[in-house]
C-alpha positions in Angstrom: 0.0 0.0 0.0 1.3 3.1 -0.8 1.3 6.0 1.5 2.6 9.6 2.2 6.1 10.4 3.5 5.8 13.2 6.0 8.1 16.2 6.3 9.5 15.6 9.4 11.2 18.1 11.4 14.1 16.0 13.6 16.6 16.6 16.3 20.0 16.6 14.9 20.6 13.8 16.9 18.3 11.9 15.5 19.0 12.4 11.7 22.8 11.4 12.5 21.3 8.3 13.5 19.1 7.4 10.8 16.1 8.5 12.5 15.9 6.0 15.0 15.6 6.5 18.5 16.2 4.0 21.3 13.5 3.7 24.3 14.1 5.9 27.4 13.9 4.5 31.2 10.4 2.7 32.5 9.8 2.1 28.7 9.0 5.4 27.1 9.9 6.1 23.4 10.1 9.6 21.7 9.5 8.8 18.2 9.8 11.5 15.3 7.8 15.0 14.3 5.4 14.4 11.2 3.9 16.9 9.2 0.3 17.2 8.0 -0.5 16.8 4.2 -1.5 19.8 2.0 -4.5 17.9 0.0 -6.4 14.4 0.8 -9.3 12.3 1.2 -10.3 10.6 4.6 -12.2 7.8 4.0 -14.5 6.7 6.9 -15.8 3.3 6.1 -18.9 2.3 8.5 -18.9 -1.5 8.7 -19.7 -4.5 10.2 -18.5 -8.4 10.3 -22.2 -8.3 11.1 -23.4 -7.2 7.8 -23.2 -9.5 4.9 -23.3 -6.2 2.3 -19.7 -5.5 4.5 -17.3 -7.2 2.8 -16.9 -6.2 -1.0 -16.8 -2.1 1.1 -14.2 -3.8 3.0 -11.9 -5.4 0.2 -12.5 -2.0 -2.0 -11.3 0.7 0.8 -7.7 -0.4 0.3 -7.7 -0.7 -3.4 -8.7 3.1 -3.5 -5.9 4.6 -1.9 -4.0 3.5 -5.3 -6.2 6.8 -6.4 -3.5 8.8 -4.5 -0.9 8.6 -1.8 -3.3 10.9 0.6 -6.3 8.5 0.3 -6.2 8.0 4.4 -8.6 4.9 4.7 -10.5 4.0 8.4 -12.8 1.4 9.4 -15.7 2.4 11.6 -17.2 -0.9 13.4 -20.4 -0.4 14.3 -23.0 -2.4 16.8 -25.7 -2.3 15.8 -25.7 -5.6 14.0 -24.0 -7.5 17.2 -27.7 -8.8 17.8 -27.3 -11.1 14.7 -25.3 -13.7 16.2 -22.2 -12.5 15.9 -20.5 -9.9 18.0 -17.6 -7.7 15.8 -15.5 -7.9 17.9 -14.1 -4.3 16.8 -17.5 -2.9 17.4 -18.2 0.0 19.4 -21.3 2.0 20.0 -19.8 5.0 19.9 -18.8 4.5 16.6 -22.5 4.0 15.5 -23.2 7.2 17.2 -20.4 9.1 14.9 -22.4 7.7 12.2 -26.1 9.0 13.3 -24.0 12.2 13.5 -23.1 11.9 9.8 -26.9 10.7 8.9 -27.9 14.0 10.3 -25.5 16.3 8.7 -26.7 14.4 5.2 -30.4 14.6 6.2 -31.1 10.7 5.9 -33.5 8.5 7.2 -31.7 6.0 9.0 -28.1 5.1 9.1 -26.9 1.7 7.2 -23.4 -0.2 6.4 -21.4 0.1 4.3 -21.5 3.9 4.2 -18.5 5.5 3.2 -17.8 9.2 4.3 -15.3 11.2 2.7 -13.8 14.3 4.5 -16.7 14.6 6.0 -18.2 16.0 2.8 -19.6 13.3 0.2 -21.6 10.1 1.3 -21.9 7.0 -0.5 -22.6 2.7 -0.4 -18.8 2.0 0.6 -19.0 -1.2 -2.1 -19.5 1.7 -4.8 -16.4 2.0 -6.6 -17.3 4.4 -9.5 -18.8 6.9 -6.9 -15.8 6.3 -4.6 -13.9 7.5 -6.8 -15.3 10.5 -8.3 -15.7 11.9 -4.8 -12.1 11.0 -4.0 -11.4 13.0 -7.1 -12.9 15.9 -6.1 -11.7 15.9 -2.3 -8.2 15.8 -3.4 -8.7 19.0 -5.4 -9.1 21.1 -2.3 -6.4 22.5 0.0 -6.2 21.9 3.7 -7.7 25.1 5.7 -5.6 23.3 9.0 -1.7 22.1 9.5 -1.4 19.4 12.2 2.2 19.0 13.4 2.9 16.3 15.6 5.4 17.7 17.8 5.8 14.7 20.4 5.1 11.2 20.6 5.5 8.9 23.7 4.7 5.5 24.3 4.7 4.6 27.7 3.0 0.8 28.4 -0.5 1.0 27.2 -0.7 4.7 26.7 0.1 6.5 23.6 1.2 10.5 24.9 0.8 13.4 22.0 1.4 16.9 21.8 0.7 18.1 18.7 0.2 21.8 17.5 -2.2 23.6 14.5 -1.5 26.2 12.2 -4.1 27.9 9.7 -8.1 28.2 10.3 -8.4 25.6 12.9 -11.0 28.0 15.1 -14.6 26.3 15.3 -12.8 23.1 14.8 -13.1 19.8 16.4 -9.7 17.4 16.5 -10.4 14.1 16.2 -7.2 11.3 17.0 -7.5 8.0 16.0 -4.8 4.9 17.0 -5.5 2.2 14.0 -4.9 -1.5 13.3 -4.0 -1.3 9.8 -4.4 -4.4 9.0 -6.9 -7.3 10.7 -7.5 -11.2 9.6 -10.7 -12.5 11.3 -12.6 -16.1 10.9 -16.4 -15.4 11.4 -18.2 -17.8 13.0 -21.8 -16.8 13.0 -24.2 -14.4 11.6 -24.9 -13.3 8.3 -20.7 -14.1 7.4 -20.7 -17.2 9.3 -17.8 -19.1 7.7 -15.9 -16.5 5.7 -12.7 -15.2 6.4 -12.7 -11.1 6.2 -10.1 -9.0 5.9 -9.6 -5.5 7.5 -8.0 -2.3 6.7 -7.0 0.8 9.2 -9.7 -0.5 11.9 -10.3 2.2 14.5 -9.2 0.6 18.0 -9.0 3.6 19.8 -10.9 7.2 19.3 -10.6 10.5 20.9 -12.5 13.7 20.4 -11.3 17.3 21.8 -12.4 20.5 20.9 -9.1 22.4 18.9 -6.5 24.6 20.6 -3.2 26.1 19.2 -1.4 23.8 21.1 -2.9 20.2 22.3 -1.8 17.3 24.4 -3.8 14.2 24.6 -3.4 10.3 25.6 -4.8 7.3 23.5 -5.3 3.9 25.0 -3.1 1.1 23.3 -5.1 -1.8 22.9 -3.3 -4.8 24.7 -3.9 -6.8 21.4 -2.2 -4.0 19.2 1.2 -4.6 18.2 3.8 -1.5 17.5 4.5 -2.2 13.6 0.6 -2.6 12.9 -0.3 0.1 14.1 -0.9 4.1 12.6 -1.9 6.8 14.3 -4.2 9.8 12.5 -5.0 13.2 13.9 -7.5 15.2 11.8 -9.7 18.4 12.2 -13.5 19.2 11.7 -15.1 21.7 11.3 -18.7 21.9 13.5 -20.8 20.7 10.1 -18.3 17.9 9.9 -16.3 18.9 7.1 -12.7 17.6 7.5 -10.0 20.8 6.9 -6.8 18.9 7.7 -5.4 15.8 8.5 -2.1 14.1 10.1 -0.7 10.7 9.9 2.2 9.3 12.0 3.5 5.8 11.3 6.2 4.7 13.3 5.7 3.1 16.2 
């Protein structure tokens, strides 16, 4: 998969090293600045391993970010179709709530998987290629109103410490941090995909909402079953109709 190589702003110490930098006392790591991207399309995919409609949105979100290496992909799973027989198990209700946020700012009826959301502007069936596309086409067009530089990393057992700061119009903003598993196997046993074998891309393990500052500092929970190299962390802000002005991505863990 290809992806974006941030700017990244480095102690001198760390570019004579080659970047790397070795884990302080009781198990903390400082890990390098990243910049955010100028133009991009953040794909919020709402699924579940619930949902037999799921799985051709869930194959196609990876293929798209071969559109462009700023197609950010996340998986959304949602819970409300845990009653089925099968409990995702990477479904959270407040995940379905983000999405009855989204059905009101699009004035549906009722919320449904796959949806896919991009920057918090066009929504779509997330199994729709052709319309995928043509909105991804027309998100990348735009500039980011918002820079998010991720000053300050630190990992520190099963928290994730960030300091990050914004630049631009980032007033009336929300910022919104995701820790991700990019990628996920799983053998359903029951329900609508009992007996198939799904695969998953950027699932949202951990979520955390804060209202935008110049300056921010925030913790994310690392899930006990999330290992370092498969995991991504975004940071992105949006605006109070949802619209998303700027994004972040750090990935090295």
């Amino acid at each position: 998969m290809k992806w974006l190589l941030f700017i990244a702003a480095v102690a001198t110490i760390a570019c004579s090293s080659g970047i790397a930098s070795k884990p302080a006392a009781n198990d903390k790591e400082i890990i390098e600045v990243r910049a955010s991207t100028l133009s991009f399309a953040v794909l919020e995919l709402f699924t579940s391993e619930g949902c037999s409609s799921c799985p051709p949105a869930d194959r196609l979100l990876p293929q798209l970010t071969t559109l462009d290496s700023n197609v950010i992909p996340l998986s959304f799973h949602v819970d409300y179709w845990n009653h089925l027989g099968w409990t995702d198990p990477f479904s959270k209700a407040e995940f379905s709530e983000r999405q009855r946020h989204y059905a009101e700012r699009f004035h549906l009826e009722s919320i449904y998987t796959p949806q896919l959301v991009i920057n918090g502007e066009y929504e779509l069936v997330g199994s729709s290629r052709s319309l995928a596309e043509a909105d991804i086409k027309k998100a990348l067009k735009e500039k980011s109103a918002v820079t998010i530089q991720i000053d300050e990393v630190k990992k520190a057992g099963a928290s994730l410490s960030v300091g990050c700061h914004l630049e631009g119009d980032w007033k009336q903003t929300n910022i919104t941090a995701v820790l991700v598993q990019k990628h996920a196997e799983v053998n359903v046993k029951a329900g609508e995909n009992g007996g198939v074998h799904l695969s998953h891309t950027n699932v949202v393990r951990s979520f955390n909402q804060m209202p935008a500052h110049q300056k921010l500092s925030f913790e994310m929970e690392i899930p006990t079953d999330l290992a370092g190299e498969n995991s991504r962390l975004i940071i992105y802000a949006q605006q109070k109709n949802l619209k998303i002005t700027g994004v972040a991505v750090y990935d090295r863990f």
